[in-house]
FITOR-383596 format. One record per atom (N, C-alpha, C): x, y, z; residue in three letters. Coordinates in steps of 0.02 Angstrom, whole numbers, plus 50000, padded with zeros to 5 digits. Layout:
// FITOR-383596
XYZALA
...
//
This chain:
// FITOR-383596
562005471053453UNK
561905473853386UNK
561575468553342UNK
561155470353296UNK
560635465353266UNK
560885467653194UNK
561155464453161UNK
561345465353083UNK
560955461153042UNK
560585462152989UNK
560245461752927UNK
561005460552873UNK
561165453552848UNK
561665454252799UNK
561265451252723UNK
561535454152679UNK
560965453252623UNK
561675448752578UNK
561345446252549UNK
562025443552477UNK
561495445252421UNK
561715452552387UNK
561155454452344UNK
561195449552273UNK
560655448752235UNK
560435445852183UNK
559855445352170UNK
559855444252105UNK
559115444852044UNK
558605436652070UNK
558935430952057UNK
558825427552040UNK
558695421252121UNK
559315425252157UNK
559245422652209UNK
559535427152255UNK
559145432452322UNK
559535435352353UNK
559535432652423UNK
560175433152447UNK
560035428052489UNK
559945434952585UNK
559475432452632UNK
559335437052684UNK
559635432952747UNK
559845435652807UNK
560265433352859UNK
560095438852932UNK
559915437352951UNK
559875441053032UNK
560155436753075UNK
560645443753097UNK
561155439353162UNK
561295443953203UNK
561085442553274UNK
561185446153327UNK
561975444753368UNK
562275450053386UNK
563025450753403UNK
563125454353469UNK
563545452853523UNK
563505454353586UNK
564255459953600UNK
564505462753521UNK
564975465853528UNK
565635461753527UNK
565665456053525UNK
566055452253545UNK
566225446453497UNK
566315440453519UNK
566275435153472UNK
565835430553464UNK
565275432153518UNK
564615427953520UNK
564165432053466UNK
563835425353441UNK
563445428553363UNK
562835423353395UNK
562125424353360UNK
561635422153350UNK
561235421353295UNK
560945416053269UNK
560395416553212UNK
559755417953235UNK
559475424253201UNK
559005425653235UNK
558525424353153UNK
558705423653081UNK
558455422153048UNK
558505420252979UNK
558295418752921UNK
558795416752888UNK
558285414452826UNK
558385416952756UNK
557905415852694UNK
558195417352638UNK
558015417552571UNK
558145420052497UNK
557395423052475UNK
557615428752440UNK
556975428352407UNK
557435429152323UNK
556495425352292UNK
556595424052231UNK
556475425952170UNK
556645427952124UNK
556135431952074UNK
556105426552025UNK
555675427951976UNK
555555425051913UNK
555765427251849UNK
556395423051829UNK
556905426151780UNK
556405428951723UNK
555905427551719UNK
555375428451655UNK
555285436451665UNK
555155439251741UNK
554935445951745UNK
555345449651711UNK
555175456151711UNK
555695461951690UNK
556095462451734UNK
556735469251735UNK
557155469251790UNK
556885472951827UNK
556495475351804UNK
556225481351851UNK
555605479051920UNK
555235474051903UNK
554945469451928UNK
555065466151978UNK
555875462151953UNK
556255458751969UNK
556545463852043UNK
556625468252019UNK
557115474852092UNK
556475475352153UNK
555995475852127UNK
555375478152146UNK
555135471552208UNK
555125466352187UNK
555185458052221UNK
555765458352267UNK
556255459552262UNK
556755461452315UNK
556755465352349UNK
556555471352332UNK
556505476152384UNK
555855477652438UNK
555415474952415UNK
554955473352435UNK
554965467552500UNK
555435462852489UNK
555435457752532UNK
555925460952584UNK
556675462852584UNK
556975467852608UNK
556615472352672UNK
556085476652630UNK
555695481152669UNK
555425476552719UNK
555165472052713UNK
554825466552753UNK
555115463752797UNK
556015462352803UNK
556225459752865UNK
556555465552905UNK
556555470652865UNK
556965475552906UNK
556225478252965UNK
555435477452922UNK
555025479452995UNK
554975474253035UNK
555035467353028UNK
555025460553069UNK
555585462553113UNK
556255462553093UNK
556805461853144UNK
557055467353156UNK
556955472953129UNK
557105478453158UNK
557965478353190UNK
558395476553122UNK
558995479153131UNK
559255483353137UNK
560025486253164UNK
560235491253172UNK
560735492653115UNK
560775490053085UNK
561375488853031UNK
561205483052944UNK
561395486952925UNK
561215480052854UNK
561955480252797UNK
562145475352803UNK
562825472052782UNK
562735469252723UNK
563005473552672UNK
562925468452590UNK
563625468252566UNK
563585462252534UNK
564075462752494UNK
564245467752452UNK
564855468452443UNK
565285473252404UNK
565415468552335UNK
564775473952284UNK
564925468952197UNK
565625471852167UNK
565865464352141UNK
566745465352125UNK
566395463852040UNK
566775464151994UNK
566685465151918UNK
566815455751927UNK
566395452751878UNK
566535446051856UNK
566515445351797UNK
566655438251763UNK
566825438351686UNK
566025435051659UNK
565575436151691UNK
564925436951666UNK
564555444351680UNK
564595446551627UNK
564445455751642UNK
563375455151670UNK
563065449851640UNK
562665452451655UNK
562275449351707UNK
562835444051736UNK
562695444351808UNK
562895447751862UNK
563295452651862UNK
563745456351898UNK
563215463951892UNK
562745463251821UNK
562515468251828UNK
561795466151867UNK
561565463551849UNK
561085460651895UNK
561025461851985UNK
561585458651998UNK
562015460252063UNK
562045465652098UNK
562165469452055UNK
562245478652072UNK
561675479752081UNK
561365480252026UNK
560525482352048UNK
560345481652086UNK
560185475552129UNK
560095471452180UNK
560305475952247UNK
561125474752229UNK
561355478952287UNK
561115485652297UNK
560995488852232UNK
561035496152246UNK
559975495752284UNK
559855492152257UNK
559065492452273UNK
558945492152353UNK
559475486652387UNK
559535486652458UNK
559635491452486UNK
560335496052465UNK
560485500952502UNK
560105505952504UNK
559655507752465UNK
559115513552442UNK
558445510852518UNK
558425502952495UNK
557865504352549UNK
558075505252622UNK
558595500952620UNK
558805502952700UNK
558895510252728UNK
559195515252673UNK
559195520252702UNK
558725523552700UNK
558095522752675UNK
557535525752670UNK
557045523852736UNK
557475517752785UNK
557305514552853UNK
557595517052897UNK
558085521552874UNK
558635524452899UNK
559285524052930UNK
559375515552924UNK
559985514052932UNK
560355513852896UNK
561125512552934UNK
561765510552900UNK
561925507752863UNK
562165507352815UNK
562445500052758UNK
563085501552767UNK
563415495152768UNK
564095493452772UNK
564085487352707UNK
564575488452674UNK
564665484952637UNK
565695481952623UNK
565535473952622UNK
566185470552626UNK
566195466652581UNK
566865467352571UNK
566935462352489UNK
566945454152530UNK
566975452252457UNK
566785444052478UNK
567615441252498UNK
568265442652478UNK
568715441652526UNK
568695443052591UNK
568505447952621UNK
568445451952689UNK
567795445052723UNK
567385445352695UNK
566965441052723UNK
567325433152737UNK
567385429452691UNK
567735423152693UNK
568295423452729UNK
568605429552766UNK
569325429852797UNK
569075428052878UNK
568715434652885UNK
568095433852949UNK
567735426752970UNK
567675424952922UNK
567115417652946UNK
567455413552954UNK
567985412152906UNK
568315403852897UNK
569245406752912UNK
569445412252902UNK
570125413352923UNK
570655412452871UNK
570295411752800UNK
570615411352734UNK
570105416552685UNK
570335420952652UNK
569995425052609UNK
570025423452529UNK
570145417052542UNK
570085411352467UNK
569465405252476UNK
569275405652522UNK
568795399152560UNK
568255398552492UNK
568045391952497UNK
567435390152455UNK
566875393852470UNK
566305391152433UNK
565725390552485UNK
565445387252521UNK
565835379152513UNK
565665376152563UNK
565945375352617UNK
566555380152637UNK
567025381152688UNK
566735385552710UNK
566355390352673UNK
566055397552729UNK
565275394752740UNK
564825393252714UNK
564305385452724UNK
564505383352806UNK
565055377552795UNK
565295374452860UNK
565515378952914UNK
565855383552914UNK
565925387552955UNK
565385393852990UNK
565115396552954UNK
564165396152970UNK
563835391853034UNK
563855388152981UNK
563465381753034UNK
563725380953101UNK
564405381153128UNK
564885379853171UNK
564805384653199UNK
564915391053163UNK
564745397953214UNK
564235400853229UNK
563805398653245UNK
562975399853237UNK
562625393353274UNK
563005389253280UNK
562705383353321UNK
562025379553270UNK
562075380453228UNK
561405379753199UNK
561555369653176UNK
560895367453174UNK
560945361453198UNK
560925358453109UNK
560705362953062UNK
560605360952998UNK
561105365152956UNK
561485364352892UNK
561705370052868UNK
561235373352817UNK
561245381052828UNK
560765383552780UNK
561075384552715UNK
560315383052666UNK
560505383052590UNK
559875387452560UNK
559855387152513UNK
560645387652463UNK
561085391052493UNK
561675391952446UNK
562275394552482UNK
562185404452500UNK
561645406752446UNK
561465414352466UNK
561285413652539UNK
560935409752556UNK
560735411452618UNK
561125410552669UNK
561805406552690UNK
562345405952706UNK
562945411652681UNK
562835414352650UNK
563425418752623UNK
562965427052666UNK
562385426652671UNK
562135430952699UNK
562125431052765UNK
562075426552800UNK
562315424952872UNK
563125426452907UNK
563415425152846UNK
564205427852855UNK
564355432252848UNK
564055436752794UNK
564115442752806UNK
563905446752863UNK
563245443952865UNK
563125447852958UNK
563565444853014UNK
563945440253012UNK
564255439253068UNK
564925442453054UNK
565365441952990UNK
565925448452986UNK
565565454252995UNK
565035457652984UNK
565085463453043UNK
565065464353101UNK
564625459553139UNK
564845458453215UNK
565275459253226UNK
565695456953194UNK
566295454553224UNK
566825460253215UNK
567015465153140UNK
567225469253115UNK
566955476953131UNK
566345477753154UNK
566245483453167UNK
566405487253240UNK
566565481753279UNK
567075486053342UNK
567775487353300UNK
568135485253283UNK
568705488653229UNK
568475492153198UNK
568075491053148UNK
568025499153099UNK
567735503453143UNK
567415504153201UNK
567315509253259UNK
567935512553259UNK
568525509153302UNK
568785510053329UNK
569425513753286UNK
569635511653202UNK
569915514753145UNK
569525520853143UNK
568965522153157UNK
568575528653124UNK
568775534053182UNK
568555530353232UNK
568875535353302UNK
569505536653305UNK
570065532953287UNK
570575534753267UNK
570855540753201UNK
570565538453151UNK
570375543253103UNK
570315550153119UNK
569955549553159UNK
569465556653170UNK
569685560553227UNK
570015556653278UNK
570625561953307UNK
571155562253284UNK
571545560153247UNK
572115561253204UNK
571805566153145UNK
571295566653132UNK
571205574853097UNK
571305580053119UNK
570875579153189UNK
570525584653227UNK
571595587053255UNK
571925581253261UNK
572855582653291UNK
572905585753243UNK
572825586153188UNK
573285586553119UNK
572965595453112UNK
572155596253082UNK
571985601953105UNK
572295606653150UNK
572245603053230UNK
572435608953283UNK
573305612053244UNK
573495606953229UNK
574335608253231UNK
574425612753163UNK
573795611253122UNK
573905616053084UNK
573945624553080UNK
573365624453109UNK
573285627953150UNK
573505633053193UNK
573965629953252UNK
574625632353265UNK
574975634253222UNK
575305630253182UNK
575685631753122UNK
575725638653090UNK
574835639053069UNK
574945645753043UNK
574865651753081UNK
574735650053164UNK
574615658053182UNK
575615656953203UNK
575765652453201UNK
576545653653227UNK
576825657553176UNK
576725656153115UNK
576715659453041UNK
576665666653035UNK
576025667053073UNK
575535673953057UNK
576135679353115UNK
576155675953158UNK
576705681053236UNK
577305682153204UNK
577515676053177UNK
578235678353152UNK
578315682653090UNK
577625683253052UNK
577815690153015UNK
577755697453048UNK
577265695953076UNK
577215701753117UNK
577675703653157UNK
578075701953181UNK
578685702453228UNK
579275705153169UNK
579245701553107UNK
579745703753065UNK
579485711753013UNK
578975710753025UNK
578815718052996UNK
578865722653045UNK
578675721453124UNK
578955725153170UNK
579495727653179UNK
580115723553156UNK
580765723653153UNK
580885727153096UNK
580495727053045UNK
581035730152990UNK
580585737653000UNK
580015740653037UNK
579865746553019UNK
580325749853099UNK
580405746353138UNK
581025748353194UNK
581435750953161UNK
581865747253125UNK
582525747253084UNK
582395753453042UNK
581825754853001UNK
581575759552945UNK
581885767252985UNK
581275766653039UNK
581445772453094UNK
581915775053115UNK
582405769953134UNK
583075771853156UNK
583355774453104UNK
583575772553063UNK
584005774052994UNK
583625780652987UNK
583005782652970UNK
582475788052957UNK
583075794253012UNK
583135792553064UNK
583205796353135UNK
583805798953097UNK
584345793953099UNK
585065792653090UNK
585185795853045UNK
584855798152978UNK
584925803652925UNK
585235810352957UNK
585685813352922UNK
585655820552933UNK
585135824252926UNK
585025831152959UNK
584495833752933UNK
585005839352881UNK
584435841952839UNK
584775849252796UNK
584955853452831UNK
//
């Protein structure tokens, strides 16, 4: 599986391709930021991102694209920034027609480093370590984007395997419902059978004039 993980942003978004063998072996297959110019508009600014986006998803031709999940911060208009960003990714990817999965940044730092409080230079170092890579990549977007593609490697045989679970525990829950109500549906019918029996008899059991 070849995952595209993005760490969306205005100013700096950071891009990550990492190939995954289902397992716990991960690969860097690539690894960048792109940048805008705080001077542009935002609209400009979305436009520079998504644009670059479009560009590695036809280079690497992933099967999957992994963004962060934006949490509210106590700078509103970087958080809004953020969103945009994010939401701009998910629009193009699915217009590529893949998947987006999206994981909060605890979920990610839990996956990489095994603490869902980790720095960034603990998920940085741990990167580097899991990826074999001989330099650590920076800035830290572009490392936080690499981790995110490797918590899905790593996480998406589980969330498979929760969904498949999911989804026959409906399909149990359905059938039994199911049952339920034709067991429902017989046992009135059996009791209206019974009471127009009963009707009859009594009917019989009358005197006549």
């Amino acid at each position: 599986m070849r995952v595209l993980g993005v760490d969306p942003g205005l100013t700096r978004c950071g891009l990550g391709v990492v190939d995954g063998d289902g397992g716990r072996q991960v690969a860097c297959v690539d690894v960048g930021v792109v940048r805008s110019d705080v001077d542009l508009p935002v609209d400009r600014r979305l436009l520079v991102v998504a644009d670059e986006v479009e560009r590695w998803i036809a280079r690497h031709r992933p099967d999957v694209v992994a963004v962060e999940r934006v949490f509210s911060q106590h700078n509103v208009r970087t958080v809004m920034g953020t969103a945009q960003a994010s939401g701009v990714v998910a629009l193009v990817a699915a217009r590529a027609g893949l998947p987006v999965a999206f994981h909060t940044p605890s979920e990610v730092k839990a996956a990489v480093t095994g603490a869902g409080r980790a720095d960034k230079a603990q998920v940085t170092t741990m990167v580097t370590r899991v990826l074999g890579l001989t330099e650590a990549p920076r800035p830290a977007d572009a490392a936080d984007a690499l981790a995110l593609a490797i918590c899905h490697c790593w996480r998406a045989p589980m969330m498979t395997r929760m969904a498949e679970a999911e989804r026959r525990a409906a399909e149990i829950a359905k059938a039994h419902k199911a049952r339920l109500a034709a067991a429902q549906k017989e046992r009135r019918k059996q009791l209206a059978t019974q009471q127009e029996k009963q009707r009859l008899a009594e009917s019989a059991a009358r005197p006549r004039p």
